[in-house]
N, C-alpha and C positions, 0 to 999 in steps of 0.2 A: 818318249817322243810324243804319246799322244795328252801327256800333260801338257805339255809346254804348247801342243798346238790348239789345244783346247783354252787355255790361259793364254794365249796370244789373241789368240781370234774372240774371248768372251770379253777380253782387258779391252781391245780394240769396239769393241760395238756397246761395252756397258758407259760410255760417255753420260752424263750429264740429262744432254737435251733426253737422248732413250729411257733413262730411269725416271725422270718425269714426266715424257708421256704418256708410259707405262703405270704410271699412279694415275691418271688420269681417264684410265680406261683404255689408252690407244695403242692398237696391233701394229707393228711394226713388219709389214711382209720383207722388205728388205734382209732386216736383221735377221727374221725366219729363215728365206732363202739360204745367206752365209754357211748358218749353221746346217742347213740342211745340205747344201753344197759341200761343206767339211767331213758331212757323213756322219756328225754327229746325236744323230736320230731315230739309226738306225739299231736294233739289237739282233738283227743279221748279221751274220758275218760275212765281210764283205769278200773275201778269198777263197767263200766255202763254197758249195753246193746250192744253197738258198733255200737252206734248211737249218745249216748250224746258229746259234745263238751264239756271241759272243759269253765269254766269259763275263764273270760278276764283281771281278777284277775289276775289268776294262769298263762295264758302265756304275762303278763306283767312284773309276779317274774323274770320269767324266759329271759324275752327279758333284763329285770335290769341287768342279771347278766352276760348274752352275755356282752352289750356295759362297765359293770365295770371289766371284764376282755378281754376286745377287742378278742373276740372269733374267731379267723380264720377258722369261719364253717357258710354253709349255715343252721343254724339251724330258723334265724329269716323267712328266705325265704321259708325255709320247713313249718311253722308254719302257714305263708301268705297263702301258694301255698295248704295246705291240708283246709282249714277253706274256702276258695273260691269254692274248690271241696266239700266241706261237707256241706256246705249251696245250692248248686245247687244240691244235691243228689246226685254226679258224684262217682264213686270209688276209692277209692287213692292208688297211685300205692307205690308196695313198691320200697324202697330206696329214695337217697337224689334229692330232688326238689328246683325248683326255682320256679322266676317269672319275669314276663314283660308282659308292655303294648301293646296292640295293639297299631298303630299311627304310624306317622314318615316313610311312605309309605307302612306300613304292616296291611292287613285287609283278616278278616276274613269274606267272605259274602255267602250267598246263592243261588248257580246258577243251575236252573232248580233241585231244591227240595234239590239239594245236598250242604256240606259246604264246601269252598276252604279255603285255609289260600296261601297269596300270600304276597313277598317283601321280607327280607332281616332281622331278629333280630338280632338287634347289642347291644354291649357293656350289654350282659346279666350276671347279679351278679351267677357267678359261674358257667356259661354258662358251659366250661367244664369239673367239675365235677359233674352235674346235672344228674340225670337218664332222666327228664323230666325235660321239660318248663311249668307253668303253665300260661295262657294268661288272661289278662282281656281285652276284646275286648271293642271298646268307642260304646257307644249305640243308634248307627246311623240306623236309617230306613235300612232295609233288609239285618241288619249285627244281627250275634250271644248275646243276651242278658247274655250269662251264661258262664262261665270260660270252657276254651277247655285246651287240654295238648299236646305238642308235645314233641316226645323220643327224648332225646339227642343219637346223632350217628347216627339215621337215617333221614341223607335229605329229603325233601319229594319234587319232582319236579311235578309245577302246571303248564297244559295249555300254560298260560302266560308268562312261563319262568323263572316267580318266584319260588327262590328257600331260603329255611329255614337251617340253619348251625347253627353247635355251633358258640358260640364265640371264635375267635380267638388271643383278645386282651388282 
């Protein structure tokens, strides 16, 4: 069932005019909403408690049917970005999410009790239409063991100078 609803409703909105606006840089909040509307978004389970995760079953149907209708939505990264916060017990924010690695001069560490995020996130998958970044920081001695989230739109300037931006690529 939730094949064929998920390949109804991605067959229906991956038209044409969508996949090349979509090349073109442009978000599609309509299309968003659908999919969000279908539940497709979510790795809560929607019958549970508001704790249970779906199974990896259920968003593997669904990651099927993204890349068989080349989906111009961050729906796999939302799926990523909320299962990383639901396994660390973090809260998941609403609206559309990403992800990215820490690495590549960007660290998250702890300086006098407190945590900084410092360097430059680049080439982030849907960087600007993201409400949030969700990070997996590399699991280096006196850095964060547990996925952090930084809002898209607001920079956050550290100390050092480092500073965090949407993507602008």
């Amino acid at each position: 069932m939730l094949k064929n609803t998920a390949g109804r409703l991605f067959g229906d909105l991956c038209e044409r005019t969508l996949l090349e606006k979509a090349d073109e840089g442009h978000w599609s909040a309509e299309a968003w909403g659908a999919v969000q509307d279908a539940g497709l978004v979510d790795v809560i389970e929607p019958a549970g408690d508001g704790q249970a995760l779906l199974p990896l079953s259920t968003l593997a149907v669904i990651v099927h049917a993204l890349v068989e209708f080349a989906v111009p939505l961050p729906v796999a990264e939302m799926l990523l970005a909320q299962l990383q916060l639901a396994l660390a017990g973090l809260d998941i924010p609403k609206g559309p999410l990403t992800v990215a690695p820490c690495g590549g001069g960007v660290r998250l560490e702890c300086v006098d009790g407190a945590w900084h995020l410092s360097g430059l996130l680049q080439r982030v998958p849907w960087g600007r239409s993201a409400r949030a970044v969700v990070l997996e920081p590399l699991p280096e001695e006196g850095q964060l063991h547990a996925p952090a989230f930084i809002r898209s739109g607001e920079p956050s300037i550290f100390p050092d100078g480092g500073e965090v931006r949407r993507d602008r690529s």
